[in-house]
Biopython code that builds the backbone (N, CA, C, O; Angstrom):
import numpy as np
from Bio.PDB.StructureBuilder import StructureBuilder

atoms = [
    (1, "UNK", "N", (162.860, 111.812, 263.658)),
    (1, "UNK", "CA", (161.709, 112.309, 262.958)),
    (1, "UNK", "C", (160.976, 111.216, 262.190)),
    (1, "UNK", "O", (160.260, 111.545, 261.244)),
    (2, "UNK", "N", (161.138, 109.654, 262.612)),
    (2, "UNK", "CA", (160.379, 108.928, 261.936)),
    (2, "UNK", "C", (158.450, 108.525, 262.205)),
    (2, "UNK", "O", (157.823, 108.361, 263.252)),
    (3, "UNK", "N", (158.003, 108.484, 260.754)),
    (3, "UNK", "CA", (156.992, 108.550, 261.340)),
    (3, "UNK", "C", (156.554, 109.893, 261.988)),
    (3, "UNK", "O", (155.629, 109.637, 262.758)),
    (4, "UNK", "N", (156.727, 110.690, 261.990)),
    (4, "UNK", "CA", (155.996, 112.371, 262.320)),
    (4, "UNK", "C", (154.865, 112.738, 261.456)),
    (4, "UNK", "O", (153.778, 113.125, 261.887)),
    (5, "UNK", "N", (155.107, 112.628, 260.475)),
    (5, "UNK", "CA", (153.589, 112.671, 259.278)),
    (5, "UNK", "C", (154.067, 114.476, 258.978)),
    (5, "UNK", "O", (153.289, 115.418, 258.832)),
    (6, "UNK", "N", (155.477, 114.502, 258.959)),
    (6, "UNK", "CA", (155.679, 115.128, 258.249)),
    (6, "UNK", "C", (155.410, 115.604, 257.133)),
    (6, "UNK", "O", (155.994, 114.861, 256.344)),
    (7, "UNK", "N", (154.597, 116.819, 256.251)),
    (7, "UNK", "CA", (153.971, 117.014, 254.937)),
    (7, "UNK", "C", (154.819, 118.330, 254.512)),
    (7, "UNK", "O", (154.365, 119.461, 254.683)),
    (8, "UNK", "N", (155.988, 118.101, 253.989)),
    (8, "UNK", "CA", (157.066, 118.883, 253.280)),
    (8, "UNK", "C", (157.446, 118.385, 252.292)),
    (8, "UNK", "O", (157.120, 117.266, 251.896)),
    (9, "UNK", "N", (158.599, 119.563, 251.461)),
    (9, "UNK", "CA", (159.844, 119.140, 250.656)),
    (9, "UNK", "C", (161.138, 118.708, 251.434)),
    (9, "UNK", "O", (161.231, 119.056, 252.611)),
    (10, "UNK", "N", (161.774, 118.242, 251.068)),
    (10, "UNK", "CA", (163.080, 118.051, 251.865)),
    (10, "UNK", "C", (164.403, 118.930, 251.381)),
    (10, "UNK", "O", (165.202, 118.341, 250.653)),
    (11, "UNK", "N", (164.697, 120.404, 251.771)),
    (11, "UNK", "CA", (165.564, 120.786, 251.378)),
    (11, "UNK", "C", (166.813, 120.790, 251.935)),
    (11, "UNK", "O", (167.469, 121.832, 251.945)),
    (12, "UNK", "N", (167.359, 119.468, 252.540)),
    (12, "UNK", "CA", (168.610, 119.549, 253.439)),
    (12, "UNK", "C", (169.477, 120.492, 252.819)),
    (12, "UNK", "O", (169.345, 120.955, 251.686)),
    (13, "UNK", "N", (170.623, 120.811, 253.873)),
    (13, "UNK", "CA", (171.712, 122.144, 252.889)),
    (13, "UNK", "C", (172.555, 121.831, 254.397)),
    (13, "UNK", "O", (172.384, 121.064, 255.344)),
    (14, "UNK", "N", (173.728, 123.077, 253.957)),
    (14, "UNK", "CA", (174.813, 122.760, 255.004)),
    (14, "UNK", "C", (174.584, 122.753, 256.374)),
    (14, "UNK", "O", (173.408, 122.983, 256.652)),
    (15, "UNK", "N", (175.341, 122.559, 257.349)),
    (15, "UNK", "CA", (175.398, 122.627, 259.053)),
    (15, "UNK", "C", (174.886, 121.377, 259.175)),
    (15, "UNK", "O", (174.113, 121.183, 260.113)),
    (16, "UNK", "N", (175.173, 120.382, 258.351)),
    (16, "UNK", "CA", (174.469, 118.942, 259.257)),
    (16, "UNK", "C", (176.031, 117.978, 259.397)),
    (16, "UNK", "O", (176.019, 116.813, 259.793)),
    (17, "UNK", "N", (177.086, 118.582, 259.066)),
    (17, "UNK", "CA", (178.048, 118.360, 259.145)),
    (17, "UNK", "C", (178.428, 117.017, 260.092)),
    (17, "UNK", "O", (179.154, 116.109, 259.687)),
    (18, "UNK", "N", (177.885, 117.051, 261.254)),
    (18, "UNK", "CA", (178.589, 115.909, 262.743)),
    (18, "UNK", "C", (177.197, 115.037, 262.332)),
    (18, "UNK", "O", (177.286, 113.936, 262.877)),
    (19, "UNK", "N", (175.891, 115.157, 261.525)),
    (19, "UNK", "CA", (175.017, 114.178, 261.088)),
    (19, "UNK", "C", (175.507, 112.689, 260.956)),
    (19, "UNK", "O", (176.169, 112.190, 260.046)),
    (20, "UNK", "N", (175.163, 112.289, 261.744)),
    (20, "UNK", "CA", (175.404, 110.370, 261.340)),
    (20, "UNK", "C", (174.490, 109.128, 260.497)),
    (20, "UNK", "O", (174.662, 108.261, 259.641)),
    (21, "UNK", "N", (172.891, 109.969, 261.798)),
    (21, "UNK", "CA", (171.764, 108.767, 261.429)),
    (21, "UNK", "C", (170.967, 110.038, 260.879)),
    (21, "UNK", "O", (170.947, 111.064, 261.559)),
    (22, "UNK", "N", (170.209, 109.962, 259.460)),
    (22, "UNK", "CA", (168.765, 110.908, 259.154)),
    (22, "UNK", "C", (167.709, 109.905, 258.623)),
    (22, "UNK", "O", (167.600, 109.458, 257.481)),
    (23, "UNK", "N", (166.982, 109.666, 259.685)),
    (23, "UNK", "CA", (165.841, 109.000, 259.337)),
    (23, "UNK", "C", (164.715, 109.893, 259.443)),
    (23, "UNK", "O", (164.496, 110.583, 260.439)),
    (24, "UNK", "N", (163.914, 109.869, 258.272)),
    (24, "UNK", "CA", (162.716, 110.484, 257.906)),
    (24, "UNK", "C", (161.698, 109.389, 257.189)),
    (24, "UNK", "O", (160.719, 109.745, 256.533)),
    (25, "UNK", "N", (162.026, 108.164, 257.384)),
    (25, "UNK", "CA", (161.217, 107.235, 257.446)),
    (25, "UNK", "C", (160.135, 107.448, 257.570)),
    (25, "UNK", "O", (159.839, 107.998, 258.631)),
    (26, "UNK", "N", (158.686, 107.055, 256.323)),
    (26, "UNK", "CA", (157.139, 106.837, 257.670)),
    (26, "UNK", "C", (156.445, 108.715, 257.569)),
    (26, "UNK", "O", (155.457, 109.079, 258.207)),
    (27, "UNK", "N", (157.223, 109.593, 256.673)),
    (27, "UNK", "CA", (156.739, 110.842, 256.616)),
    (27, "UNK", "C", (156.032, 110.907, 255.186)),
    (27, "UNK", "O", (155.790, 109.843, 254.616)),
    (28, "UNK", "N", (155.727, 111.999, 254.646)),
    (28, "UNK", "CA", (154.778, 112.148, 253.230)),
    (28, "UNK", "C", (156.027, 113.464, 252.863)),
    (28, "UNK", "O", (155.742, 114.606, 252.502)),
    (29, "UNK", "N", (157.267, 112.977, 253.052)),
    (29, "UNK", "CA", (157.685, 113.857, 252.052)),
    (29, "UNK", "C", (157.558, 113.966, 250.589)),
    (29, "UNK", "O", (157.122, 113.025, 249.927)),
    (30, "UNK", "N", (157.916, 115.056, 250.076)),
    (30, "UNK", "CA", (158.002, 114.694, 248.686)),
    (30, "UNK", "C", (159.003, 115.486, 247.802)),
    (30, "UNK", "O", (159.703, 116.341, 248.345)),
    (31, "UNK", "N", (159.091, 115.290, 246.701)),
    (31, "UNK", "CA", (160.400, 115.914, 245.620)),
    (31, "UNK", "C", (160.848, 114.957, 245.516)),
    (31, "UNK", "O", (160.306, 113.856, 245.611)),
    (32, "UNK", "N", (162.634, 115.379, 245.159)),
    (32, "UNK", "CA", (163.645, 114.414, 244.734)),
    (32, "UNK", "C", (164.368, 114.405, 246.357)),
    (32, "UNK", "O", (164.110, 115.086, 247.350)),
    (33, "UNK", "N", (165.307, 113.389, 246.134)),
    (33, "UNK", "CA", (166.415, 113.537, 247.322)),
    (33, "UNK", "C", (167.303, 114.544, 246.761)),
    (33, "UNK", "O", (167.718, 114.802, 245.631)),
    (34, "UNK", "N", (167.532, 115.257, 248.485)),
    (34, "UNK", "CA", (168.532, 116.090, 248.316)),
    (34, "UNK", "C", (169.705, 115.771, 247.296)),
    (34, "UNK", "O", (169.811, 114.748, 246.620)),
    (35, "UNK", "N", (170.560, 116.853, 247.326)),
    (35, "UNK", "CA", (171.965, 116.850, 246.466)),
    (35, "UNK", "C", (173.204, 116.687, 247.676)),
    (35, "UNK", "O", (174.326, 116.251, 247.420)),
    (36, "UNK", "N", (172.871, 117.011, 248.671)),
    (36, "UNK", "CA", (174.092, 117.812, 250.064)),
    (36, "UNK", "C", (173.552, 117.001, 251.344)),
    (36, "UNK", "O", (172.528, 117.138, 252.013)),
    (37, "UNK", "N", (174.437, 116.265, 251.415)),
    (37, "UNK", "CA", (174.622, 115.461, 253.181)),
    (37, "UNK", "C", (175.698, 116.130, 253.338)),
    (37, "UNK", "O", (176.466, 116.659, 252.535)),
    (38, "UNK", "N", (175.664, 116.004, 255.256)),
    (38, "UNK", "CA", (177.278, 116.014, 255.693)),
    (38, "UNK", "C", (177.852, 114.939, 255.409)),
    (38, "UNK", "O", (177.184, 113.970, 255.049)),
    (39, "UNK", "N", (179.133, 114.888, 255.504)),
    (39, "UNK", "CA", (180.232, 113.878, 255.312)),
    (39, "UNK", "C", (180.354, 112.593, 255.924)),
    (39, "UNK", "O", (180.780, 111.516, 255.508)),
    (40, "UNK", "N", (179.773, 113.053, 257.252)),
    (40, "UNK", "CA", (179.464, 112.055, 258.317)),
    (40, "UNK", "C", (178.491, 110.730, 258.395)),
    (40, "UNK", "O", (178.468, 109.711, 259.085)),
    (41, "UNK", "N", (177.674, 111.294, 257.295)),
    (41, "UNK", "CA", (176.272, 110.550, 257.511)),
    (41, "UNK", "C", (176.587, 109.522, 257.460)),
    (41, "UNK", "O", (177.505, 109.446, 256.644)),
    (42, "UNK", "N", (176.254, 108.162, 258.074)),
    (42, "UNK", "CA", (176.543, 107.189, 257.819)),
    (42, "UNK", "C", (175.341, 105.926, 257.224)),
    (42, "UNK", "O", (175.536, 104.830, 256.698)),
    (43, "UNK", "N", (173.785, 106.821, 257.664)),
    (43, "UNK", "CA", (172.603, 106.175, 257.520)),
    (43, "UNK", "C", (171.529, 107.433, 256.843)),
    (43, "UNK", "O", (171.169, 108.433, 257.464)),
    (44, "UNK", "N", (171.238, 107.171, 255.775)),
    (44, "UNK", "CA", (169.894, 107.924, 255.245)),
    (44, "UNK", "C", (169.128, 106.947, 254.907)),
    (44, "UNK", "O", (169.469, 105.923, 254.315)),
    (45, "UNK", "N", (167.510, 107.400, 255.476)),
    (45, "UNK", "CA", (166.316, 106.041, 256.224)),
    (45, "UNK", "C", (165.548, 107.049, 255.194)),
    (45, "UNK", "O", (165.701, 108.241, 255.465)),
    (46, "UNK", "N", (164.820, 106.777, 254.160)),
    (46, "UNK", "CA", (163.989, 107.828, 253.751)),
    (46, "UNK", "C", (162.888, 106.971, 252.922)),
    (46, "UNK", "O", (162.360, 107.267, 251.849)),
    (47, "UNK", "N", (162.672, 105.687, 253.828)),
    (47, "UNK", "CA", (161.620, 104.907, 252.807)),
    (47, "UNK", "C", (160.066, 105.462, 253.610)),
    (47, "UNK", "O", (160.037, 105.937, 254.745)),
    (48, "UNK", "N", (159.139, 105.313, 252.930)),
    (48, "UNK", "CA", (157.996, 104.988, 253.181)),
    (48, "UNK", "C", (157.967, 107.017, 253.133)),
    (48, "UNK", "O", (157.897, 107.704, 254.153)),
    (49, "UNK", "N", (158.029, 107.496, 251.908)),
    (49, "UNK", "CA", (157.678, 108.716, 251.880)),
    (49, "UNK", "C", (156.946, 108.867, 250.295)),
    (49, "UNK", "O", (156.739, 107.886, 249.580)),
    (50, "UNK", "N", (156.628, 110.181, 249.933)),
    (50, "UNK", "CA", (156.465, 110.199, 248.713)),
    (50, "UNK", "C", (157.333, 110.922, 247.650)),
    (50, "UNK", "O", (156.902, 111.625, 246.736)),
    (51, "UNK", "N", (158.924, 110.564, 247.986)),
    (51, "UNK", "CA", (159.532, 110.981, 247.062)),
    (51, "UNK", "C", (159.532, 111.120, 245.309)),
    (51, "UNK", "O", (159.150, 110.058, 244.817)),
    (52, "UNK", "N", (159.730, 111.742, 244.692)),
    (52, "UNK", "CA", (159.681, 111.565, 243.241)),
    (52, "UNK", "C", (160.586, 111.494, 242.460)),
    (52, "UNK", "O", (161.754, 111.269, 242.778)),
    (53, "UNK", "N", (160.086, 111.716, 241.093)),
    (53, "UNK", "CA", (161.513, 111.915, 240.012)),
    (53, "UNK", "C", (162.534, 111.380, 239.651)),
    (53, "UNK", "O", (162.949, 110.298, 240.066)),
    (54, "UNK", "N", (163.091, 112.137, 238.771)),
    (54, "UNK", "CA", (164.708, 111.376, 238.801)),
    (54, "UNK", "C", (165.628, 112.265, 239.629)),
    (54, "UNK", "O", (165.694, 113.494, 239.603)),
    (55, "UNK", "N", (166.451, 111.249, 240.504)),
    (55, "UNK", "CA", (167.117, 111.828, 241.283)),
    (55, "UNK", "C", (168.880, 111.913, 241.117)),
    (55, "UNK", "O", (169.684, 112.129, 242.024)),
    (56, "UNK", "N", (169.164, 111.674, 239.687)),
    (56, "UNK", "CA", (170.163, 111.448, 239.180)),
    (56, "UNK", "C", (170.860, 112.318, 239.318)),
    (56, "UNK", "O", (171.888, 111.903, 239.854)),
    (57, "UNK", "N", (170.891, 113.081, 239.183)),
    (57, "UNK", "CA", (171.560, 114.714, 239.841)),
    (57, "UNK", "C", (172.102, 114.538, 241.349)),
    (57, "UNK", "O", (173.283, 114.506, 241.693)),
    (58, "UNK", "N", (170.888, 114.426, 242.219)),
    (58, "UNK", "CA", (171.462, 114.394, 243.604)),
    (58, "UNK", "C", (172.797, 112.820, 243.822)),
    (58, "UNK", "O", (173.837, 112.650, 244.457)),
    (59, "UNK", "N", (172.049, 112.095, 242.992)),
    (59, "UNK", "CA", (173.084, 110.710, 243.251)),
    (59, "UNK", "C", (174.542, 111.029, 242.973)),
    (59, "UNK", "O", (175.537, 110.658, 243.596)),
    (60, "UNK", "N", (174.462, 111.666, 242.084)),
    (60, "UNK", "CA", (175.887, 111.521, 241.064)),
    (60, "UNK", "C", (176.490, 112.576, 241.912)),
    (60, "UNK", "O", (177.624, 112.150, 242.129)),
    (61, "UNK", "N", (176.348, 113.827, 242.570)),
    (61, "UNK", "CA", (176.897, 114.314, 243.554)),
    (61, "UNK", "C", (177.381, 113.502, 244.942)),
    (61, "UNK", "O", (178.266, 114.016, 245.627)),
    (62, "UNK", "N", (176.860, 112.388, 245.291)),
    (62, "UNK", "CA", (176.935, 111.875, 246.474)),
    (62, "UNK", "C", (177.963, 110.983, 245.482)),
    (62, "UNK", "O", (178.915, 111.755, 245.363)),
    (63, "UNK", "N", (178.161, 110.242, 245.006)),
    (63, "UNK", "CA", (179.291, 109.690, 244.316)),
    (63, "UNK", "C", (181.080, 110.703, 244.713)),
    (63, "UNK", "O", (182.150, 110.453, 245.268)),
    (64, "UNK", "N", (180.491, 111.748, 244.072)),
    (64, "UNK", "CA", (181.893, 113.106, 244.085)),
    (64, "UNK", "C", (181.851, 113.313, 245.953)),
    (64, "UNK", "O", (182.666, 114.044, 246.515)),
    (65, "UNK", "N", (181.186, 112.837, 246.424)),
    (65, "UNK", "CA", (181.144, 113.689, 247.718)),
    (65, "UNK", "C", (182.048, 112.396, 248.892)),
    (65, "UNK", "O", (181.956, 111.181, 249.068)),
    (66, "UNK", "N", (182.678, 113.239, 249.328)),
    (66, "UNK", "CA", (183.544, 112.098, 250.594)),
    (66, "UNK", "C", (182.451, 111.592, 251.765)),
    (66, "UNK", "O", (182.672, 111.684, 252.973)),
    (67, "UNK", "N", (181.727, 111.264, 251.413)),
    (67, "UNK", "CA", (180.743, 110.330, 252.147)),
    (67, "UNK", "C", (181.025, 108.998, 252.649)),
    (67, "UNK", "O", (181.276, 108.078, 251.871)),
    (68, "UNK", "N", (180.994, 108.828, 254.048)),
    (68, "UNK", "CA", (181.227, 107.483, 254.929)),
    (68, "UNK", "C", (179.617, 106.615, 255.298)),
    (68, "UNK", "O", (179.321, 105.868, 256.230)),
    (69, "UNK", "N", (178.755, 107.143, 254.032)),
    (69, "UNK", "CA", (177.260, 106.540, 253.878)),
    (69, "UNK", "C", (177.561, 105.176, 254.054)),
    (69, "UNK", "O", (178.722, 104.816, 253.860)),
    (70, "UNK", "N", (176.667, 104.322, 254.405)),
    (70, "UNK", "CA", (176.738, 102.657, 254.993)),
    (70, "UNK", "C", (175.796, 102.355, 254.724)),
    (70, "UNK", "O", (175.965, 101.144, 254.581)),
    (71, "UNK", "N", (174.345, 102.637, 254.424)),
    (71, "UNK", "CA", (173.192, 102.461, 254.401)),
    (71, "UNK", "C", (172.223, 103.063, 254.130)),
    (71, "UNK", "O", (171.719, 103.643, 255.092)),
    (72, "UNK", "N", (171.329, 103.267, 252.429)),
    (72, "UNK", "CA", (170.640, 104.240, 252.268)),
    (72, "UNK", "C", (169.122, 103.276, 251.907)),
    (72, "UNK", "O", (169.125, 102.293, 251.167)),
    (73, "UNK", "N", (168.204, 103.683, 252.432)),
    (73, "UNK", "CA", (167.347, 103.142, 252.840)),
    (73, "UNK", "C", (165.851, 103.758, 251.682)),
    (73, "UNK", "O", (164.871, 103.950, 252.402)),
    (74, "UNK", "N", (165.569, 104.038, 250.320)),
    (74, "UNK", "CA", (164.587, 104.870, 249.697)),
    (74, "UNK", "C", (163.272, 103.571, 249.429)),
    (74, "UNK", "O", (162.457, 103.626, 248.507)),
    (75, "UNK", "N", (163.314, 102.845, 250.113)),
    (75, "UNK", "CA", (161.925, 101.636, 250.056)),
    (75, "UNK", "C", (160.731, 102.565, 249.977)),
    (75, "UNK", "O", (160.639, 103.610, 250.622)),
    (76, "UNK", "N", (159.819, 102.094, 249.128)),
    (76, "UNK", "CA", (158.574, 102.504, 249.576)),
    (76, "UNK", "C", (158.275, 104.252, 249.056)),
    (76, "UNK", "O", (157.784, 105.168, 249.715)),
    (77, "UNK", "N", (158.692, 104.247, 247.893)),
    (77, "UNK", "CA", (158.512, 105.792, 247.605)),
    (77, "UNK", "C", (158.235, 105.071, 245.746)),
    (77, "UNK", "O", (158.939, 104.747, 244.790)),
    (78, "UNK", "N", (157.095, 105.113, 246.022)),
    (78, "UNK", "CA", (156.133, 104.223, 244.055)),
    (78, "UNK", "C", (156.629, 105.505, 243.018)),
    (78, "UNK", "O", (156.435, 105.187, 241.845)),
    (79, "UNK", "N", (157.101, 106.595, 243.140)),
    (79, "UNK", "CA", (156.994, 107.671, 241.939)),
    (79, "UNK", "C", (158.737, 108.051, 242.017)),
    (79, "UNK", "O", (159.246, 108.862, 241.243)),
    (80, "UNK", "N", (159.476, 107.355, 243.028)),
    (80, "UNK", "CA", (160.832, 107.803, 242.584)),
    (80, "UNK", "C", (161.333, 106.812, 241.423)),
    (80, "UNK", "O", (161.170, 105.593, 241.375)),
    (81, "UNK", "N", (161.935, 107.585, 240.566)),
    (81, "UNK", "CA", (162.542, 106.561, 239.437)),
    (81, "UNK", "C", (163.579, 107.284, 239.067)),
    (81, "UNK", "O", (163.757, 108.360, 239.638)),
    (82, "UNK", "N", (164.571, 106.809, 237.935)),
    (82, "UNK", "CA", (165.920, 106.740, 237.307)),
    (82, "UNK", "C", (166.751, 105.450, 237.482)),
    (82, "UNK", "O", (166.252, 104.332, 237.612)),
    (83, "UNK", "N", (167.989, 105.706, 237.471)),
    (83, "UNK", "CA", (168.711, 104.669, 237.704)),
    (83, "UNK", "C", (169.903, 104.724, 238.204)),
    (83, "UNK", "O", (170.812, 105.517, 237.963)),
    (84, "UNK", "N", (169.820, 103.194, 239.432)),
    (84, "UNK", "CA", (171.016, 103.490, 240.016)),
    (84, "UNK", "C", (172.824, 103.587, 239.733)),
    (84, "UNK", "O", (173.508, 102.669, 239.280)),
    (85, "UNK", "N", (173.292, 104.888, 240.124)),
    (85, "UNK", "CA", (174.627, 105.251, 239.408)),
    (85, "UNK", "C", (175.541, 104.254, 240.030)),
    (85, "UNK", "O", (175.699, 104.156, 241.247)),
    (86, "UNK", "N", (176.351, 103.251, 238.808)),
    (86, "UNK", "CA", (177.267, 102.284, 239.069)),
    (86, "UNK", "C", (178.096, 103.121, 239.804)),
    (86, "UNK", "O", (178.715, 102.170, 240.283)),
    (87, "UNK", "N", (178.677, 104.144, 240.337)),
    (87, "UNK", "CA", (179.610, 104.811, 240.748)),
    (87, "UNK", "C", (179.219, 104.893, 242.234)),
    (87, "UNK", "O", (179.728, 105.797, 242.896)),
    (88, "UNK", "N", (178.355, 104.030, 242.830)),
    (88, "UNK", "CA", (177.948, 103.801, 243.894)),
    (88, "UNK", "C", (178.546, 103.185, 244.010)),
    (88, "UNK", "O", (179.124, 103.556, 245.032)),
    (89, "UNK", "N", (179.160, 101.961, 243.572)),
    (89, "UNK", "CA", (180.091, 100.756, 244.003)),
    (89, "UNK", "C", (181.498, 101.312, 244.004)),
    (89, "UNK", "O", (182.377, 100.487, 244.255)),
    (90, "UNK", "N", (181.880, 102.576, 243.766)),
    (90, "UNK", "CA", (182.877, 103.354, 244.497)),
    (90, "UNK", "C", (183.173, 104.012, 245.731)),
    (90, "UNK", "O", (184.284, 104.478, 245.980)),
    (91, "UNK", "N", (181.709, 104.077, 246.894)),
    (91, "UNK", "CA", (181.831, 104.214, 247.586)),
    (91, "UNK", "C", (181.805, 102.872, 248.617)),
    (91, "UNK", "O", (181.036, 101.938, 248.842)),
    (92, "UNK", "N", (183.168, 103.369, 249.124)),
    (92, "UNK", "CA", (183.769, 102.010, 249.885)),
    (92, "UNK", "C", (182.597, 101.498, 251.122)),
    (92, "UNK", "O", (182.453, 100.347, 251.533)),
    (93, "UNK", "N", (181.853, 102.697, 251.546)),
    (93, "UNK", "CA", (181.571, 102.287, 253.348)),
    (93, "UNK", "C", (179.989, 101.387, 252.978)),
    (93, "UNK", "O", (179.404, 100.547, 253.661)),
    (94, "UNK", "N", (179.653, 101.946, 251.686)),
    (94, "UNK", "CA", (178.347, 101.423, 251.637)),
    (94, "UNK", "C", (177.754, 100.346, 251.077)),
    (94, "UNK", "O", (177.794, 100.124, 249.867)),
    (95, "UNK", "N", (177.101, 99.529, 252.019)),
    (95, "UNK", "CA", (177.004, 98.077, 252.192)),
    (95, "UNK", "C", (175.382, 97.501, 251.740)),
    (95, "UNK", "O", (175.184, 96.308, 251.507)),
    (96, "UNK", "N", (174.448, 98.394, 251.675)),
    (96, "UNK", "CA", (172.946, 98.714, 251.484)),
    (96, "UNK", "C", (172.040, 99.432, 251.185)),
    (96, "UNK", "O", (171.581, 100.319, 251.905)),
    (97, "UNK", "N", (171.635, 99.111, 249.983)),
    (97, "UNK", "CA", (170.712, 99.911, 249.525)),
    (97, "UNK", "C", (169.029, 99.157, 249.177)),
    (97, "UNK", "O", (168.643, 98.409, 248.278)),
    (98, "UNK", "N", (168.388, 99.734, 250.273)),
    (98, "UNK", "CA", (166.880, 99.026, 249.984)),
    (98, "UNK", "C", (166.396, 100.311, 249.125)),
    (98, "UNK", "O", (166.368, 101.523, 249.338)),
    (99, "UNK", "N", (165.910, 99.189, 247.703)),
    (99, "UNK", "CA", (165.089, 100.172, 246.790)),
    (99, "UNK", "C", (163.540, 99.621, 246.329)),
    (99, "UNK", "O", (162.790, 99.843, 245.378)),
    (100, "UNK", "N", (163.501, 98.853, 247.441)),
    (100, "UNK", "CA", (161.960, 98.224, 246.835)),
    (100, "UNK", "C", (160.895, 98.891, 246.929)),
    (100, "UNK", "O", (160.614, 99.400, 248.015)),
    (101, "UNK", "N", (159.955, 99.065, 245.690)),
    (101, "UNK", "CA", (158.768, 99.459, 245.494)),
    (101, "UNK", "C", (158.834, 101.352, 245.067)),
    (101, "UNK", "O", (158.192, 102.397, 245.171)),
    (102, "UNK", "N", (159.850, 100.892, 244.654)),
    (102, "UNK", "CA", (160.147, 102.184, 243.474)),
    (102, "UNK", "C", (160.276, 101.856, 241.995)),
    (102, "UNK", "O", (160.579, 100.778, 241.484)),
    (103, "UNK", "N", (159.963, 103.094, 241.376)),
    (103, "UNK", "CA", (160.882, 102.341, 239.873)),
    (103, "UNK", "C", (161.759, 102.746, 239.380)),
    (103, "UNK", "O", (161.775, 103.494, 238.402)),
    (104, "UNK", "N", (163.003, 102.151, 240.212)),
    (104, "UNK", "CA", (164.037, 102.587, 239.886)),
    (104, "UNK", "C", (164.728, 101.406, 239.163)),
    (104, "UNK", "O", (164.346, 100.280, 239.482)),
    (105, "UNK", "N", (165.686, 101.523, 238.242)),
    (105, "UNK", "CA", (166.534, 100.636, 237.509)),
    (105, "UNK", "C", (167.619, 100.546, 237.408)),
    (105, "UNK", "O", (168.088, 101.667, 237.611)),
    (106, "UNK", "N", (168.832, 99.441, 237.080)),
    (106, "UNK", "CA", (170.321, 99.219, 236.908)),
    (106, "UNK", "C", (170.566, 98.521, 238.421)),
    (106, "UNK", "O", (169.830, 98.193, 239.352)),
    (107, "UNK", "N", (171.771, 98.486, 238.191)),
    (107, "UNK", "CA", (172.276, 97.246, 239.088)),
    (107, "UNK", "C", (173.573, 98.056, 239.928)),
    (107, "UNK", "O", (173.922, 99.208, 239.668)),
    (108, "UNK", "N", (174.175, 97.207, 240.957)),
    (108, "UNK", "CA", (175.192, 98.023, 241.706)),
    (108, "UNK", "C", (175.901, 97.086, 242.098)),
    (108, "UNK", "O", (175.431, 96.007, 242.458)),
    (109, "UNK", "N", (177.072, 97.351, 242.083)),
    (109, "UNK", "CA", (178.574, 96.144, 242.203)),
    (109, "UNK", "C", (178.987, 96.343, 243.527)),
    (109, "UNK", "O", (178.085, 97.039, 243.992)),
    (110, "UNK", "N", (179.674, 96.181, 244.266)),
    (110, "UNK", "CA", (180.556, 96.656, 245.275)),
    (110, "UNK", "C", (181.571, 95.587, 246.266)),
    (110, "UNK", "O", (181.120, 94.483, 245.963)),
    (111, "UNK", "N", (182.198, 95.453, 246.832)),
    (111, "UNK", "CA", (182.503, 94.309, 247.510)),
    (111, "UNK", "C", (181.793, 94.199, 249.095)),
    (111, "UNK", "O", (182.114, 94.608, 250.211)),
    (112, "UNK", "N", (181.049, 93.685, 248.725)),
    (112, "UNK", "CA", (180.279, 92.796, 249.718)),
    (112, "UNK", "C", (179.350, 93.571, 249.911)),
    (112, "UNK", "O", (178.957, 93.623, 251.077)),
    (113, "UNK", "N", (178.612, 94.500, 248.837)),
    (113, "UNK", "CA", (177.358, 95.347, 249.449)),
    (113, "UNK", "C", (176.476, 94.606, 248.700)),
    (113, "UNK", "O", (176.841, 93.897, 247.763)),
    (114, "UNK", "N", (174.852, 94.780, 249.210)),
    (114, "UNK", "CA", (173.946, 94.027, 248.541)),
    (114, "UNK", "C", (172.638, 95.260, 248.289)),
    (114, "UNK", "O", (172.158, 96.252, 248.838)),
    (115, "UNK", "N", (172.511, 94.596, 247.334)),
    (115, "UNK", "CA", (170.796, 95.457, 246.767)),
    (115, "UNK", "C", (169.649, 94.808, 247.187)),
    (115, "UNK", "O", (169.446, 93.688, 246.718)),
    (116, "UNK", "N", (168.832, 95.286, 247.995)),
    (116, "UNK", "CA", (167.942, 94.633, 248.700)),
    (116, "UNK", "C", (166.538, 95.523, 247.732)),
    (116, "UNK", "O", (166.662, 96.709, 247.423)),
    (117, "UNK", "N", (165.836, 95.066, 247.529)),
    (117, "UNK", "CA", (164.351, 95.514, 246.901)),
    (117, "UNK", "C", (164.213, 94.748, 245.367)),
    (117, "UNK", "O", (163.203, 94.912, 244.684)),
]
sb = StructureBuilder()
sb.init_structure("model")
sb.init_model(0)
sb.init_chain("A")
sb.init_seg("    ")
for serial, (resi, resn, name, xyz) in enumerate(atoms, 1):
    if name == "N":
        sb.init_residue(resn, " ", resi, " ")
    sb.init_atom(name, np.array(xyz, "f"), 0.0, 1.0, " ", f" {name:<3s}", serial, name[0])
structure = sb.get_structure()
């Protein structure tokens, strides 16, 4: 669904369970990011939308959540802001996070993951 010119909210919810890659890249979504991936996901692509807010809520759930995430991708969304939860560097699989051209703030530790934006 990248690039579709999608003009929604994004209310993901259960049954995405065997989900690996969700790219919604390149659409005019908008809101916060969800709270609920499947377990599986290994890639969420969600730059170049018009996400908002603070999304501190949905983050701090994905922290508690057994997620094998590797790569979360929120570039390019100017009205999302808060800050990123150090408890990200608890999740082992994830290696990347592009946050450029948001205003988002704080820093993220991990072994061998990098903050790109």
């Amino acid at each position: 669904f990248s690039k579709c010119m999608c003009l929604c909210c994004l209310p993901l919810t259960a049954g995405l369970e065997q989900l690996q890659v969700l790219d919604l890249s390149g659409n005019q979504l908008q809101g916060s990011l969800p709270a609920a991936f499947g377990p599986a996901l290994k890639q969420l692509l969600l730059a170049k939308n018009t996400l908002s807010g603070d999304s501190a809520a949905a983050w701090a759930k994905m922290c508690n959540a057994s997620l094998q995430l590797e790569v979360l991708d929120i570039s390019d969304n100017l009205q999302l802001n808060g800050t990123l939860p150090g408890c990200w560097g608890g999740l082992s699989q994830l290696t990347t996070i592009r946050a450029s051209r948001t205003r988002l703030s704080g820093g993220w530790q991990s072994h061998g993951g990098q903050l790109c934006g």
